[in-house]
ROKEVEX-571515 format. One line per field, with one value per atom (N, C-alpha, C, O, CB): x, y, z; residue in three letters. Coordinates in nm, 4 decimals, padded with zeros to 6 digits. Glycine has a CB too. Example, Ala and Ser with C-alpha at 12.3 -4.5 7.8 and 13.67 -1.06 7.14 Angstrom:
# ROKEVEX-571515
u c(01.3190;01.2300;01.3200;01.4236;01.1308;01.2850;01.3670;01.2900;01.3409;01.4084)
v c(-00.5690;-00.4500;-00.3300;-00.3319;-00.4473;-00.2250;-00.1060;00.0030;00.1138;-00.0598)
w c(00.7800;00.7800;00.7800;00.8465;00.9046;00.7080;00.7140;00.7870;00.8039;00.5725)
res c(ALA;ALA;ALA;ALA;ALA;SER;SER;SER;SER;SER)
END
This chain:
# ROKEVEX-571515
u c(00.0841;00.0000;00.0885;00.2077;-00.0956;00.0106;00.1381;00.0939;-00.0236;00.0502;00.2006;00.2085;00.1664;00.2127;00.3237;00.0708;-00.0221;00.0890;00.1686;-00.2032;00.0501;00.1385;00.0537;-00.0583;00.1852;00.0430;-00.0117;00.0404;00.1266;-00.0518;-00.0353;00.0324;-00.0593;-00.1599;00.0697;-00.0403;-00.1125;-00.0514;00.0658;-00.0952;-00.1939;-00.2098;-00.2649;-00.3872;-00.2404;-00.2230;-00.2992;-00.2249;-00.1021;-00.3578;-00.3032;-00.2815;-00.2152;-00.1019;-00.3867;-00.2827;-00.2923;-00.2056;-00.2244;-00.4522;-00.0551;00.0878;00.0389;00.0788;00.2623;-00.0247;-00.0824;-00.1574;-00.1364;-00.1860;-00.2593;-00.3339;-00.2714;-00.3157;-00.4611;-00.1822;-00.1303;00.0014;00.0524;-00.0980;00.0476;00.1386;00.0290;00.0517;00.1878;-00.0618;-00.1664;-00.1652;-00.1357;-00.2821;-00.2193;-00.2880;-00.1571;-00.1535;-00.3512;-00.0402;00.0872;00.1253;00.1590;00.1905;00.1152;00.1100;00.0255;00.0824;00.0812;-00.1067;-00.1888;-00.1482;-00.0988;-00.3086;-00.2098;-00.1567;-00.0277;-00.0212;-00.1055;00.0327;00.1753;00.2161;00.3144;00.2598;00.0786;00.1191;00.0257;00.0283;00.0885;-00.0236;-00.0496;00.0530;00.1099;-00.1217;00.0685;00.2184;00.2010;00.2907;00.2816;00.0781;00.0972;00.0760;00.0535;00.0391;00.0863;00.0518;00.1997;00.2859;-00.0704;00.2193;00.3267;00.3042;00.2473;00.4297;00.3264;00.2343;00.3687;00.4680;00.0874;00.3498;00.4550;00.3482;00.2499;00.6247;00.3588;00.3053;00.4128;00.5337;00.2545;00.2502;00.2854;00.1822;00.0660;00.2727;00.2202;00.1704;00.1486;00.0977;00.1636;00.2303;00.2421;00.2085;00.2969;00.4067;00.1094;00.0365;00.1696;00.1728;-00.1142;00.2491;00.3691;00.4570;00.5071;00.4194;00.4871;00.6082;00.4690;00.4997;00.6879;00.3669;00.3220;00.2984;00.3131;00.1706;00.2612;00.2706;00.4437;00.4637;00.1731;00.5007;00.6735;00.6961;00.7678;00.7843;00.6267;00.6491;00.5873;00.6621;00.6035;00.4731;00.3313;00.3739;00.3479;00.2218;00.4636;00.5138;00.6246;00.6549;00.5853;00.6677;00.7736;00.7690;00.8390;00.9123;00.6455;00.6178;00.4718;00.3692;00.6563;00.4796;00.3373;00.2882;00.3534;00.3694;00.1500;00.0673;-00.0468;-00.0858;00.0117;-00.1144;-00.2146;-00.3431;-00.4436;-00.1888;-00.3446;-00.3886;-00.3304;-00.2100;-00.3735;-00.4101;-00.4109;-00.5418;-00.6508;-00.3386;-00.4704;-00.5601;-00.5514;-00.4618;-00.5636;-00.6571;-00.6932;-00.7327;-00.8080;-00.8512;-00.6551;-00.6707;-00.6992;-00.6651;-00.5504;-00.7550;-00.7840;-00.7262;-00.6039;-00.7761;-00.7813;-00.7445;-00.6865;-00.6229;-00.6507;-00.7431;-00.7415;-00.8037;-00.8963;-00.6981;-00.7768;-00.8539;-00.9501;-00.9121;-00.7693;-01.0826;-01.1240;-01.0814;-01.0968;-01.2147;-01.0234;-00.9773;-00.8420;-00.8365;-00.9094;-00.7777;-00.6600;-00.6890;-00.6374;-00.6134;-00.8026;-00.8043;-00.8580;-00.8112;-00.8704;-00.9715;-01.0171;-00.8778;-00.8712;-01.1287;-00.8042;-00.6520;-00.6006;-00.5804;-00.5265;-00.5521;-00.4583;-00.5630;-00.5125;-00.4293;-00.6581;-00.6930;-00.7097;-00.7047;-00.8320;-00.7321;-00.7530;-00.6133;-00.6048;-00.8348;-00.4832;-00.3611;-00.3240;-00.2547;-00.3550;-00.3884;-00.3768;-00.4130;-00.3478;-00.5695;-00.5494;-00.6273;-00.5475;-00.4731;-00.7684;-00.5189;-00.4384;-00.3344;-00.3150;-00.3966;-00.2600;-00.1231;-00.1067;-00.0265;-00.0366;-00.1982;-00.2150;-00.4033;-00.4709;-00.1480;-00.4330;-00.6024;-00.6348;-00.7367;-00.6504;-00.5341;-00.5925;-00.6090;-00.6895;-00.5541;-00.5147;-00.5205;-00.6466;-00.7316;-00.4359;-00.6580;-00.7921;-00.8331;-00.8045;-00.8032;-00.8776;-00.8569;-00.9684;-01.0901;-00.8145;-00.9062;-01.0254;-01.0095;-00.9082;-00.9944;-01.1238;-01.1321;-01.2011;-01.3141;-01.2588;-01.0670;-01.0875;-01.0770;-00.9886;-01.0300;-01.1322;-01.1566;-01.1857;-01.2077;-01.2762;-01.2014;-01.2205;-01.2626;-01.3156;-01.3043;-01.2668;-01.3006;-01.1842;-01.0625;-01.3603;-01.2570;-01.1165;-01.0492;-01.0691;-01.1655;-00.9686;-00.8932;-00.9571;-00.9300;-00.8250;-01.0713;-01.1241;-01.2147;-01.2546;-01.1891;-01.2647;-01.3057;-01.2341;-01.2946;-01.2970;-01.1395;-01.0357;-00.9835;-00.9301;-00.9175;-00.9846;-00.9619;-01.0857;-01.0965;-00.9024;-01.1471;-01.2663;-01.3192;-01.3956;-01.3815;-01.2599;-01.3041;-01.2096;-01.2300;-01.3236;-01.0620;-01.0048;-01.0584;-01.0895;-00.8656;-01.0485;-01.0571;-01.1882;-01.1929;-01.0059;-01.3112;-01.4510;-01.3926;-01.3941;-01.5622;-01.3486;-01.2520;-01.1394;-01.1292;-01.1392;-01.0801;-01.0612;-01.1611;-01.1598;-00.9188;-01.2377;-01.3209;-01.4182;-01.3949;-01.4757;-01.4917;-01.5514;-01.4476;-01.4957;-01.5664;-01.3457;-01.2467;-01.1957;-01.1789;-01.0687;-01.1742;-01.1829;-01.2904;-01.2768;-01.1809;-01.4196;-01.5494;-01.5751;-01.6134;-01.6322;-01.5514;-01.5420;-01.4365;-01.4632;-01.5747;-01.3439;-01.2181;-01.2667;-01.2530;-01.0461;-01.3207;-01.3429;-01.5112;-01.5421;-01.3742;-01.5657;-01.7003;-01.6644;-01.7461;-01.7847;-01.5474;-01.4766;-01.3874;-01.3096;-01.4115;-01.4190;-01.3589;-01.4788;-01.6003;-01.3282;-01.4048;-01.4955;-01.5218;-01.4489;-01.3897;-01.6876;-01.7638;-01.7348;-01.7439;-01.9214;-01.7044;-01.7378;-01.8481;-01.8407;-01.7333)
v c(-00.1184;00.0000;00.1246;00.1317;-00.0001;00.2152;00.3707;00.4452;00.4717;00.5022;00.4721;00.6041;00.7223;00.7952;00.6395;00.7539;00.8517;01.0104;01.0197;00.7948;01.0762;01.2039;01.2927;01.2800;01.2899;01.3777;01.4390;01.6038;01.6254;01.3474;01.6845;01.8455;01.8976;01.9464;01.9704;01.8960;01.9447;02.0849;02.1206;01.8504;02.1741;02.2796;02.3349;02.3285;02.3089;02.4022;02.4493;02.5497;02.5583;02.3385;02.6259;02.7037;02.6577;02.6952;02.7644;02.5850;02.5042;02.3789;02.2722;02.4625;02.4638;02.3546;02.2391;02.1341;02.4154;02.2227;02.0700;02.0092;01.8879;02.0896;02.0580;01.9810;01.9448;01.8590;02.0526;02.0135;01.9929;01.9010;01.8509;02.1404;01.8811;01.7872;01.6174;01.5190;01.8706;01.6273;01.5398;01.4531;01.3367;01.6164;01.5825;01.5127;01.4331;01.3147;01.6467;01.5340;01.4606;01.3270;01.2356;01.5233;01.3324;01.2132;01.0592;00.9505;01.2604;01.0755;01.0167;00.9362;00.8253;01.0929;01.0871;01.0739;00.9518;00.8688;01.2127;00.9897;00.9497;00.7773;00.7079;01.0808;00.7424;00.6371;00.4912;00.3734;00.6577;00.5259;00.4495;00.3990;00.4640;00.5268;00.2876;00.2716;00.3011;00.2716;00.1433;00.3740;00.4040;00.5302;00.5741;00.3319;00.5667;00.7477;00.8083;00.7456;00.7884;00.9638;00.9899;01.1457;01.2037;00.9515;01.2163;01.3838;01.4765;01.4415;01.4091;01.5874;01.7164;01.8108;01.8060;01.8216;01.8894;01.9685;02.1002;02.1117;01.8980;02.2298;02.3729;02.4550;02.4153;02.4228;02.5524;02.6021;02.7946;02.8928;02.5291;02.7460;02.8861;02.8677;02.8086;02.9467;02.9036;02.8976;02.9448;02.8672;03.0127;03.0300;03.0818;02.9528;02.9384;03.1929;02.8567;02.7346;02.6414;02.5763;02.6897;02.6340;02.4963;02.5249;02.4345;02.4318;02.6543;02.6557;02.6671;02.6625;02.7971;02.6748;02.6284;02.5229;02.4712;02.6694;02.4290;02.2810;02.2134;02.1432;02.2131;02.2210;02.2080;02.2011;02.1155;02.3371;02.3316;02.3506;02.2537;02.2237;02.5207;02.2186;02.0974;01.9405;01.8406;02.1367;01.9761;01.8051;01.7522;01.8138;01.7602;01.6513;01.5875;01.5396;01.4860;01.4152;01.5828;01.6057;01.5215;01.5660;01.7940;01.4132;01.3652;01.4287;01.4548;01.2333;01.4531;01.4926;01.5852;01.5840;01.4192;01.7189;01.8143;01.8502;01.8859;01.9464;01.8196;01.8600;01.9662;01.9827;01.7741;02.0465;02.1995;02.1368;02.0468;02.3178;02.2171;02.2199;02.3429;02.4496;02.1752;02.3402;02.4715;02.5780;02.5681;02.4615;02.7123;02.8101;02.9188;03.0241;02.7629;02.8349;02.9650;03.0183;02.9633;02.9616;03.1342;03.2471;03.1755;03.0702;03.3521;03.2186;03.1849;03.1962;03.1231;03.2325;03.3297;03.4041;03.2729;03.2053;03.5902;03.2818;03.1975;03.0585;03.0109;03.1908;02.9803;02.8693;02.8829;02.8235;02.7693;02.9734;02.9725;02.9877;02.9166;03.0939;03.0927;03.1310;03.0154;02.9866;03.2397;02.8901;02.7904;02.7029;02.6686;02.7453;02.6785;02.5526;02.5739;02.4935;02.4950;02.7193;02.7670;02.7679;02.7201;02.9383;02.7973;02.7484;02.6159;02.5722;02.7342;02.5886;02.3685;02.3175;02.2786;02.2632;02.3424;02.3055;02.3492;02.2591;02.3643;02.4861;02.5483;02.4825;02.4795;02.6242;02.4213;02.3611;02.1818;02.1222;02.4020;02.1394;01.9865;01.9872;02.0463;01.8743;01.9590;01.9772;01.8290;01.8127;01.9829;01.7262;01.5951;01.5760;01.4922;01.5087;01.6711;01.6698;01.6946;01.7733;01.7512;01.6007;01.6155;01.7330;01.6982;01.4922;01.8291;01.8603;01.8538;01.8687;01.9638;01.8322;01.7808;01.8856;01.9307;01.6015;01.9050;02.0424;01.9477;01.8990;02.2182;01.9383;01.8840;01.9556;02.0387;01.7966;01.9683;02.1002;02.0173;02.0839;02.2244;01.8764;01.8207;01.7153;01.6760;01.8846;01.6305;01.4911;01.3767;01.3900;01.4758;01.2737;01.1622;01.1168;01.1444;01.0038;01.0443;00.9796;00.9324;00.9587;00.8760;00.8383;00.7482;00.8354;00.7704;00.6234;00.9455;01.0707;01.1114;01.1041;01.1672;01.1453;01.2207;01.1093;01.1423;01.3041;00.9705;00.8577;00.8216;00.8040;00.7272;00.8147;00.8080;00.9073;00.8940;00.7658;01.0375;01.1303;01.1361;01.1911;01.2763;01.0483;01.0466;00.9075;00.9018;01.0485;00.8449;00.7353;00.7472;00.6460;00.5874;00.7835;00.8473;00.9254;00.8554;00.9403;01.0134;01.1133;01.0304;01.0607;01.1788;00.9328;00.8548;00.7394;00.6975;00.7835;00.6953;00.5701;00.7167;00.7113;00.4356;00.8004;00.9179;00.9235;00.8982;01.0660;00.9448;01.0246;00.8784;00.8959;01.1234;00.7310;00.6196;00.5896;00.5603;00.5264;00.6052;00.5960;00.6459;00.5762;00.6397;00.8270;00.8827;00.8825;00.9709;00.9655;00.8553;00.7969;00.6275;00.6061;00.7655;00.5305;00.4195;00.4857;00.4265;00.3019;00.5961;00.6325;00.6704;00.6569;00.7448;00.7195;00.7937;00.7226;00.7732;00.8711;00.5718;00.4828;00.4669;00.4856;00.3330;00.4361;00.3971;00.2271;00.1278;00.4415;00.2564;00.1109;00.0129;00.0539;00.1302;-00.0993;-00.1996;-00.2672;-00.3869;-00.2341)
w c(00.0000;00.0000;00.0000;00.0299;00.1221;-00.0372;-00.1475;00.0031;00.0288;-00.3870;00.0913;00.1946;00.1727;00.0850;00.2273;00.2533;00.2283;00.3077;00.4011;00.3204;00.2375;00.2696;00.3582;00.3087;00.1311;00.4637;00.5106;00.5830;00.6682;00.5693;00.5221;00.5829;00.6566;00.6051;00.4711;00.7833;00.8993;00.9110;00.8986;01.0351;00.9461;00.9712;01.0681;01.0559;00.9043;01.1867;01.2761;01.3763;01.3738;01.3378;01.4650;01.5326;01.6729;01.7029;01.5311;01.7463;01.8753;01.8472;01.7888;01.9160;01.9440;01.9208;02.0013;01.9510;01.9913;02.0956;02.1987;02.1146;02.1111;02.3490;02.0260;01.9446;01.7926;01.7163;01.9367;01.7745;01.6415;01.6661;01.5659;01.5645;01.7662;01.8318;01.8375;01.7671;02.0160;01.9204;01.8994;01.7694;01.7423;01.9045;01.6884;01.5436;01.4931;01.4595;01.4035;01.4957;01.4450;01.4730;01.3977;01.4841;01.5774;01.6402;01.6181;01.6274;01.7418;01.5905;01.5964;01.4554;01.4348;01.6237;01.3342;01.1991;01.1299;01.0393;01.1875;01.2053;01.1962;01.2665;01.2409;01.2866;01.3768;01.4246;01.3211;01.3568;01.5994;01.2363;01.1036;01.0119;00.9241;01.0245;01.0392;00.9123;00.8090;00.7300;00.8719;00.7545;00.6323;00.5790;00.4662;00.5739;00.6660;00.6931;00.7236;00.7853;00.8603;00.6615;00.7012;00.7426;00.6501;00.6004;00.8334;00.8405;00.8668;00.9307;01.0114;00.8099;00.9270;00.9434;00.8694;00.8465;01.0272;01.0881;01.1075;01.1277;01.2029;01.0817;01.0696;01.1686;01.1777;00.9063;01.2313;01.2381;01.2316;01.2857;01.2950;01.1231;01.0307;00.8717;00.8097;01.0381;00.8059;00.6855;00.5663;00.4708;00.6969;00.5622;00.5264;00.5171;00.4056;00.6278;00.6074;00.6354;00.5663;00.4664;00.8534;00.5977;00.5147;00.3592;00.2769;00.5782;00.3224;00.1732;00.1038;-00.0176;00.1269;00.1562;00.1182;00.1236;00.0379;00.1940;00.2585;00.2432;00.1298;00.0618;00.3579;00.0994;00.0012;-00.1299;-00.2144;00.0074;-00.1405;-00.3176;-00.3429;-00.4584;-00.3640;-00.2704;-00.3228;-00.2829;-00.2997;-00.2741;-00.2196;-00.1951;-00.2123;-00.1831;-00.0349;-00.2547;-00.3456;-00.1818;-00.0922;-00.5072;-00.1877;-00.0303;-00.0826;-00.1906;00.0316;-00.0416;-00.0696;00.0149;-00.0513;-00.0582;00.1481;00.2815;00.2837;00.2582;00.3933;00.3212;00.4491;00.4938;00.4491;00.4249;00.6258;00.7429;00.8300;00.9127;00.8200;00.8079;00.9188;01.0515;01.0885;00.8617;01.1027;01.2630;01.3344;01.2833;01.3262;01.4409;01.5237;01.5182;01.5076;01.6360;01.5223;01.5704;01.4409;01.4396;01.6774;01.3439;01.2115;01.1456;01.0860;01.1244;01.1341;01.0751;00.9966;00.9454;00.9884;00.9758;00.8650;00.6768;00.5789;00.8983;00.7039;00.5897;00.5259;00.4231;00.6531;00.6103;00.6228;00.5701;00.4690;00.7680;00.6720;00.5733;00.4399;00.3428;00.6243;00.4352;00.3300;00.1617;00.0614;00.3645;00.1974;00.1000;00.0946;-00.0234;00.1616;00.2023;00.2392;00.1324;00.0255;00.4266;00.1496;00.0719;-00.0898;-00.1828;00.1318;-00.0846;-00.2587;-00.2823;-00.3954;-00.3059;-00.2379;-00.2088;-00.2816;-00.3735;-00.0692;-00.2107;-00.1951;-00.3620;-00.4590;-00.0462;-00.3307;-00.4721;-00.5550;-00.5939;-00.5048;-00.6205;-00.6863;-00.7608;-00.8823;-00.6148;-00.6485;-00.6756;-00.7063;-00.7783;-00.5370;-00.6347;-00.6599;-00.6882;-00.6040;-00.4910;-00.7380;-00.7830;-00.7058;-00.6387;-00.9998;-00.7258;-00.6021;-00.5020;-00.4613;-00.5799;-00.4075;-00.2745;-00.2093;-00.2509;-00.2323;-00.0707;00.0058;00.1166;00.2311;00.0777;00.1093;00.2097;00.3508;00.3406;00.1708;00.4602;00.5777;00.6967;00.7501;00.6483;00.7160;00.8450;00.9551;00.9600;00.7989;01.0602;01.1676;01.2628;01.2420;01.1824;01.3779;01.4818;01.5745;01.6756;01.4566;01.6014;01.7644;01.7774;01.6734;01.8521;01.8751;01.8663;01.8866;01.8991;01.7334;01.8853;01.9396;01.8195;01.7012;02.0288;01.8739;01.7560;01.6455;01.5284;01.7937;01.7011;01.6095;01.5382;01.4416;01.6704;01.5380;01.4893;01.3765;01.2695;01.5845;01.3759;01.2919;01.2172;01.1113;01.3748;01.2471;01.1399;01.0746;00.9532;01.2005;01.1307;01.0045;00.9263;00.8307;01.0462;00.9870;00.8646;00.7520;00.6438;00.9085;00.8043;00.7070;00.5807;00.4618;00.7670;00.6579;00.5536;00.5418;00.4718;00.5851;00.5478;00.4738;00.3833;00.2821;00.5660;00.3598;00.2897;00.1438;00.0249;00.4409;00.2176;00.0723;00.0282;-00.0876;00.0717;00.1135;00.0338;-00.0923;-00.2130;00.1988;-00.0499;-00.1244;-00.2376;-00.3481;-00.0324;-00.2358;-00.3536;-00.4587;-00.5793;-00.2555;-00.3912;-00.4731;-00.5740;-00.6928;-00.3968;-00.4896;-00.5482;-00.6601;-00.7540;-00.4819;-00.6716;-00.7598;-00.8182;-00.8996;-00.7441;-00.8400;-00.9437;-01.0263;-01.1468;-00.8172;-00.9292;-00.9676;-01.1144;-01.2178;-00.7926;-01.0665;-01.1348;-01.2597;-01.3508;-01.0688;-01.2823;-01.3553;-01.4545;-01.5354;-01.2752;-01.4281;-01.5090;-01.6553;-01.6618;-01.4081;-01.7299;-01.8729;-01.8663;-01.8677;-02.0416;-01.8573;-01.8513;-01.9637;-02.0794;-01.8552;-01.9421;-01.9932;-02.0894;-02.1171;-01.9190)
res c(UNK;UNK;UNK;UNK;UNK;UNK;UNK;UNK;UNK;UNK;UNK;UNK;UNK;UNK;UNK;UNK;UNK;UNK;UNK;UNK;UNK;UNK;UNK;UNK;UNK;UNK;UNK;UNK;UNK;UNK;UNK;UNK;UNK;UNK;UNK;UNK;UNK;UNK;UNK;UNK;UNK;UNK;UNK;UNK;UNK;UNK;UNK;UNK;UNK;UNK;UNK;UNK;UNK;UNK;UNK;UNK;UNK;UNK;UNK;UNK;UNK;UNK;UNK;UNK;UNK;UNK;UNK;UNK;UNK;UNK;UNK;UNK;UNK;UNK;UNK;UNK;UNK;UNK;UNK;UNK;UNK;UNK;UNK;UNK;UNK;UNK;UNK;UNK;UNK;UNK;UNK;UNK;UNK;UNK;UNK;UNK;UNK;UNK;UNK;UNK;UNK;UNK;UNK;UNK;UNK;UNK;UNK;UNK;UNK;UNK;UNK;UNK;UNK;UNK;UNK;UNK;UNK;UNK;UNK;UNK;UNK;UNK;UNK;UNK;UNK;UNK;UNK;UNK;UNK;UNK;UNK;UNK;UNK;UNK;UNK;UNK;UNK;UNK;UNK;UNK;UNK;UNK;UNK;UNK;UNK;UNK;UNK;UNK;UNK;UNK;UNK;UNK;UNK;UNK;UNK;UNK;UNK;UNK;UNK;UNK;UNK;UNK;UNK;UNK;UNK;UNK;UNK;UNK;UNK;UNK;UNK;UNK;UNK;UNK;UNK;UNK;UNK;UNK;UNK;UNK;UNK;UNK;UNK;UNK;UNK;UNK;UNK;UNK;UNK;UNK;UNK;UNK;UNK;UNK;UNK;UNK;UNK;UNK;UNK;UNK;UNK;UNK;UNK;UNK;UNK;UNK;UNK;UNK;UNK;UNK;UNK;UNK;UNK;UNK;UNK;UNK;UNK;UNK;UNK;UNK;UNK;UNK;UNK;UNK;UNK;UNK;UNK;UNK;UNK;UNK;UNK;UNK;UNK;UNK;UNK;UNK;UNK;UNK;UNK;UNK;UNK;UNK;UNK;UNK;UNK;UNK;UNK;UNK;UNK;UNK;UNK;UNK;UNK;UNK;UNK;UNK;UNK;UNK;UNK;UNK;UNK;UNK;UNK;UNK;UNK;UNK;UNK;UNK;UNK;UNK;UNK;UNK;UNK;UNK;UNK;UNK;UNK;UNK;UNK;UNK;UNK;UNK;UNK;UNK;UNK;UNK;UNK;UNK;UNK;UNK;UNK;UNK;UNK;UNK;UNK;UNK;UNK;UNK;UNK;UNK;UNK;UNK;UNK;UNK;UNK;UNK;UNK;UNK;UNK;UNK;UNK;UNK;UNK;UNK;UNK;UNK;UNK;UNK;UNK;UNK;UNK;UNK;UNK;UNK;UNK;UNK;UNK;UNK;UNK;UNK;UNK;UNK;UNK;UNK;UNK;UNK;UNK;UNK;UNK;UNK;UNK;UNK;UNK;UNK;UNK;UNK;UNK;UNK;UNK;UNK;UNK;UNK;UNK;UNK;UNK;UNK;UNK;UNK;UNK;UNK;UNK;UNK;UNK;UNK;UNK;UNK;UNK;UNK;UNK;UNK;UNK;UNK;UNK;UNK;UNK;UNK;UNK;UNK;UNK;UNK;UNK;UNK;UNK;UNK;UNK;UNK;UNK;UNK;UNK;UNK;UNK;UNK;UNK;UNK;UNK;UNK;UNK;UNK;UNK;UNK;UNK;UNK;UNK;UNK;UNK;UNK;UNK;UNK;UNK;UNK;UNK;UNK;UNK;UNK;UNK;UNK;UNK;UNK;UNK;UNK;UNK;UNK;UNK;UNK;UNK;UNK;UNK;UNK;UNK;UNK;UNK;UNK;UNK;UNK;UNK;UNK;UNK;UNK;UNK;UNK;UNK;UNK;UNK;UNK;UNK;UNK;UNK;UNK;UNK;UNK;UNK;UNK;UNK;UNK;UNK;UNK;UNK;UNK;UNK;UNK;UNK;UNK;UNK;UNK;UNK;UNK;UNK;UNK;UNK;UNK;UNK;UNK;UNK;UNK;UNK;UNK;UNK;UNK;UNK;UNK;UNK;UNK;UNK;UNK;UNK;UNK;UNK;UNK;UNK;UNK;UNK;UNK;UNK;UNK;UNK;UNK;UNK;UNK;UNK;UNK;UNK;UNK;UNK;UNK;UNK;UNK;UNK;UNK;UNK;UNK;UNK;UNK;UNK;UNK;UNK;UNK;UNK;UNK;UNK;UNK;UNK;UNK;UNK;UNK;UNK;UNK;UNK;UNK;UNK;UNK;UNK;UNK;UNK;UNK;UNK;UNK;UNK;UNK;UNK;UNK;UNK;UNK;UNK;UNK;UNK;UNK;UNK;UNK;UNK;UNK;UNK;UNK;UNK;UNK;UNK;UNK;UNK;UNK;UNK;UNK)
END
């Protein structure tokens, strides 16, 4: 299975330490974490990001720029606005998040 890339974004260093963490304890997941919008769109432009994930404590304005950002630059990347909840929360919104984006790639195949 192809290692999923992940660029965490957030305000709140305890919770963005968390997610890193969590993210990261999936063997097939790999995350860094920012919490400066400036350092993750520098990280972003030179590395193929499958995942990013918003985390607490940003501007609206901000995410809104960061993900038109995102899209912009990789048109595949997912992006997921996570703001709270347990682990098993934030993993299933991920992987809800790719079974959705398979689905429509598998839809997108030419029928038989």
């Amino acid at each position: 299975m192809k290692t999923l890339e992940f660029l965490l974004l957030g305000k709140n260093e305890a919770i963005l330490a968390i997610l890193l963490r969590l993210v990261n304890a999936d063997e097939n997941w790999n995350a860094v974490a920012f919490s400066h919008e400036n350092e993750a769109q520098e990280y972003f432009r030179n590395h193929k990001i499958d995942i990013v994930l918003l985390s607490s404590g940003i501007e609206d304005r901000v995410e809104k720029n960061f993900t038109t950002f995102c899209l912009e630059q990789q048109p595949d990347v997912e992006v997921i606005e996570h703001f709270g909840g347990g682990s098993g929360l934030l993993k299933s919104e991920i992987l809800h998040r790719l079974y959705l984006k398979e689905k429509k790639s598998n839809n997108n195949l030419p029928h038989k």
